[in-house]
N, C-alpha and C positions, 0 to 999 in steps of 0.2 A: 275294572272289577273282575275278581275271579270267578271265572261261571261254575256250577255246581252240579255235579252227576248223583240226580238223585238215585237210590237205589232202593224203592220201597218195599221191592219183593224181591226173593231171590230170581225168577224170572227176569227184574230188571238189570241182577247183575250178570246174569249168564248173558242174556243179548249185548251186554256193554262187550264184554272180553269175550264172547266169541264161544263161549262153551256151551253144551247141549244140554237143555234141561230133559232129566230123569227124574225126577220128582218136582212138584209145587210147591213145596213147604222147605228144602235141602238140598245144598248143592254142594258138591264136592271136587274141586278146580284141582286142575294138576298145570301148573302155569308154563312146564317143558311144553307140553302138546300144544299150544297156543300162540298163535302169533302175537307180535308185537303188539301194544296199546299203549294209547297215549294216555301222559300223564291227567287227571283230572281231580279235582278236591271232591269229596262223594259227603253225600249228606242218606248215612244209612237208616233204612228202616226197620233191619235183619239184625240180627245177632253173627256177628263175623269173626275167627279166627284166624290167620294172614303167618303164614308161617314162611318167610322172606328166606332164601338161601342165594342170593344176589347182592351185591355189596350194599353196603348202606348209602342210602338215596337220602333227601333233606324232605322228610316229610313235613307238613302240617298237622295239631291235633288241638281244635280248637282254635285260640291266637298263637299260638306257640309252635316256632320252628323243631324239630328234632331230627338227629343220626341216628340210623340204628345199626347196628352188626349183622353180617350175614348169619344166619343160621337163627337170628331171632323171632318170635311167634308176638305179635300185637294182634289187640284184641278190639274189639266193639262191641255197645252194645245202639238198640234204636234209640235215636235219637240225635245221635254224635253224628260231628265231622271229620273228616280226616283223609288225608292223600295227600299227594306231591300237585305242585301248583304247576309248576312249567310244561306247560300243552302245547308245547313245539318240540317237547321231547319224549320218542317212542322207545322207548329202553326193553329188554328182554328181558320179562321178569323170570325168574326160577323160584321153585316153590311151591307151596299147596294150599288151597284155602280152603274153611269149611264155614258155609253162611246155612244158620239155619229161622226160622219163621216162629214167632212166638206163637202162631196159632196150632202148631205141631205139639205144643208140651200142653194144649188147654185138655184140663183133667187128668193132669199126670202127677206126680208128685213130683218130680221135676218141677214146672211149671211151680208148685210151693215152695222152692228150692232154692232159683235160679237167683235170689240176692245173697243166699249163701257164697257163689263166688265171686267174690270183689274184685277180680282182677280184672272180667269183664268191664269194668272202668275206670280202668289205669289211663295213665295216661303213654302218649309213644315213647316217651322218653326213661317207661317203666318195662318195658318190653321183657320178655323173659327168655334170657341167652339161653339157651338150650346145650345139655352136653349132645355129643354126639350118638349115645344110648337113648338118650330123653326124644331126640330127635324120632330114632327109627320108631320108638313107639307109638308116638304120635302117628306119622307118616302110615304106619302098620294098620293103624285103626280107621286111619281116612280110606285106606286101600280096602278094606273089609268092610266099608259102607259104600264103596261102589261097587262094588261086588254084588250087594243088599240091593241098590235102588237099579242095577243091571238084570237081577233073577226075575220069574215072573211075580207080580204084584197080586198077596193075597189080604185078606184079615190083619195078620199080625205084622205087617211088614213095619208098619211104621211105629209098632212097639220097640221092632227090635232097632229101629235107628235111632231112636228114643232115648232107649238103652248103651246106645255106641258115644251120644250125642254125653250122655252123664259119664261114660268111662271117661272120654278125652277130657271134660271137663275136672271132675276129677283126679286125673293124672298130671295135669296142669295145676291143680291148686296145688300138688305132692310137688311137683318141680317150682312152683314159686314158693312153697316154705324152705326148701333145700337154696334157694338164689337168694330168699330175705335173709337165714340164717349167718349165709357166708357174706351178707354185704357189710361187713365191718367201717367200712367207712363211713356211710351214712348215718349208721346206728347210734356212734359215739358220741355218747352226751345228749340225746336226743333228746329226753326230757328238759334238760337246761336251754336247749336250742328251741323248745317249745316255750316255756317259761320267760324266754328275753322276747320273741315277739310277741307276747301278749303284753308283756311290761311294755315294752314300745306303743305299744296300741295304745295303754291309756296314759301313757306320757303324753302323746301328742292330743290329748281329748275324744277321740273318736267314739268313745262309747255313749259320749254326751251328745250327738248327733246320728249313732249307727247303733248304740245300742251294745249288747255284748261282741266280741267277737268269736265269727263263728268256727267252726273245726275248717270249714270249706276255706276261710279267709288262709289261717293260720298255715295248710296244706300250701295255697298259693304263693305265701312268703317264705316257704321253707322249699318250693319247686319240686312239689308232691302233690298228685294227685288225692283226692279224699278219703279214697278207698285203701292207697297204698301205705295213706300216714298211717293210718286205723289198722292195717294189716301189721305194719312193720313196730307202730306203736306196741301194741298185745305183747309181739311178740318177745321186742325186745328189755319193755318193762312191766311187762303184766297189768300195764292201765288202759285202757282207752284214751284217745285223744281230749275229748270230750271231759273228763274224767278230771287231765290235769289241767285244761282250761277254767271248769270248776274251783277245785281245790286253791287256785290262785286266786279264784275272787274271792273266796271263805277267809284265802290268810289276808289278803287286800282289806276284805270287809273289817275284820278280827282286828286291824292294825286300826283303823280310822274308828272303829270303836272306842278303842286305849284310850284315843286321843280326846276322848271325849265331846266329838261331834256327836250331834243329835243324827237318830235313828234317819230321819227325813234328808236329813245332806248327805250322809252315807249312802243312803238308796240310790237318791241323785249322783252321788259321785262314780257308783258303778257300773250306773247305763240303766238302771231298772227303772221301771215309766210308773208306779206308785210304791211308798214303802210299805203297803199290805203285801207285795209281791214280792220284796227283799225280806221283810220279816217269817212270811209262808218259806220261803228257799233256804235262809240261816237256818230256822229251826228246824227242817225234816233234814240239814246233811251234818249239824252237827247238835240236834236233842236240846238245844236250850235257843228262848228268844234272845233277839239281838239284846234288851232290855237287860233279861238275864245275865247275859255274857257282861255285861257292862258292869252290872252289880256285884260281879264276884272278881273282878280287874281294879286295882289300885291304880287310881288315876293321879296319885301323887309320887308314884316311881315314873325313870325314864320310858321312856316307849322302848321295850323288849326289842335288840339289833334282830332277831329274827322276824317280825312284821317290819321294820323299815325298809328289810330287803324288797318286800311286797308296795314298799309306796312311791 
């Protein structure tokens, strides 16, 4: 079994690798200055950005193996696992990391903020390649926050890292809209690629045992994180994930409607656990009850090619 580096505070992760804590709440690792350390799978309790300039190593994130590129920045937040498994191997890391303590933003706005950036729970395999500019920025900003936690420690100090803590983040969400923008391959068709694993799902019945399927599912079958479906989703078709997962069970529902099942097999056929809960859902997303819809649909023409797509 692989043993696990827990890292509940930043303190815990400066004593693992060897760097000097300057503050309780943030720490800001320069991984040239540091000897070697071994590999270990860490179960964080911090908030971590890992800016890797070292070739890509086979990390772990979660179940899931991944590579990343040198020059890549992966992120965490508490909660998560994540590291390279092989503990026989002390590799020279290069790079910078900035771990900071959720108890540093309480009463910040920040702190109201901080699910604003979803990349915090990307997963490794979403890492955000950095150009060579995106880099020194970064880099530039870690270098001005030890500078901060190095001066002497008054009042405002941990405003102002506060404040350093929201540039980089920040500056990263600006470098992950510019990497989703240009990732044309994944983009392409994405809604359809959304659309078929949900038709999969209730092909094979599962919503009759699990119920809807959820965005998290959906993410998994498609080897995306939750955060980055929903990011790349926005952006690339203006819906939420969520959204078009819906909108498929409406045309789903709408077709077995046609077909003139009763209200009560329809509910059952799309995972929903009473038809007071399929009849509340139909009529707030599309303004008429299912009953309605029924009454105003000829149930003596063929089933409309456009609901069959949905059965």
């Amino acid at each position: 079994m692989t043993n696990i580096q827990e890292v509940y505070t930043v303190h815990d992760y400066n004593q693992w690798v060897g760097a000097i804590d300057y503050h309780p709440l943030v720490s800001v690792v320069c991984y040239d200055e540091l000897p070697n350390m071994r590999n270990s799978f860490v179960h964080f309790g911090v908030y971590g950005l890992f800016l890797r300039d070292d070739p890509g190593d086979t990390l772990r994130y979660g179940s899931k193996h991944y590579n990343y590129e040198a020059g890549s920045l992966i992120c965490v937040s508490p909660g998560q696992f994540g590291g390279a498994e092989n503990e026989d191997y002390a590799p020279h890391i290069r790079g910078w990391a900035l771990l900071f303590d959720s108890a540093l933003l309480r009463g910040t706005t920040l702190e109201r903020r901080i699910e604003d950036y979803g990349f915090l729970g990307y997963n490794s395999n979403e890492a955000l390649v950095m150009k060579p500019d995106e880099r020194e920025t970064i880099v530039g900003c870690m270098r001005c926050m030890r500078e901060e936690m190095n001066s002497q420690k008054d009042a405002v100090q941990d405003k102002i890292l506060v404040a350093y803590i929201e540039l980089v983040l920040n500056y990263c969400l600006r470098f992950y809209n510019r990497q989703i923008s240009e990732d044309v391959s994944v983009a392409n068709d994405l809604q359809s690629r959304i659309i078929s694993v949900v038709r999969q799902y209730y092909e094979q019945g599962r919503q009759l045992r699990e119920g809807f399927p959820s965005v998290k599912w959906v993410a998994s079958e498609l080897c995306f994180s939750s955060n980055y479906l929903g990011d790349l989703c926005r952006k690339v078709t203006g819906l939420s994930p969520k959204t078009i997962i819906t909108d498929f069970i409406v045309q789903r529902a709408k077709g077995l409607l046609q077909t003139g099942e009763s209200i009560s097999n329809v509910a059952y056929e799309l995972g929903f656990n009473y038809p007071q809960h399929f009849t509340r859902s139909f009529t707030k997303i599309t303004g008429m009850t299912p009953s309605q819809y029924q009454s105003t649909t000829s149930l003596k023409t063929p089933l409309k090619q456009d609901f069959q797509d949905y059965l």
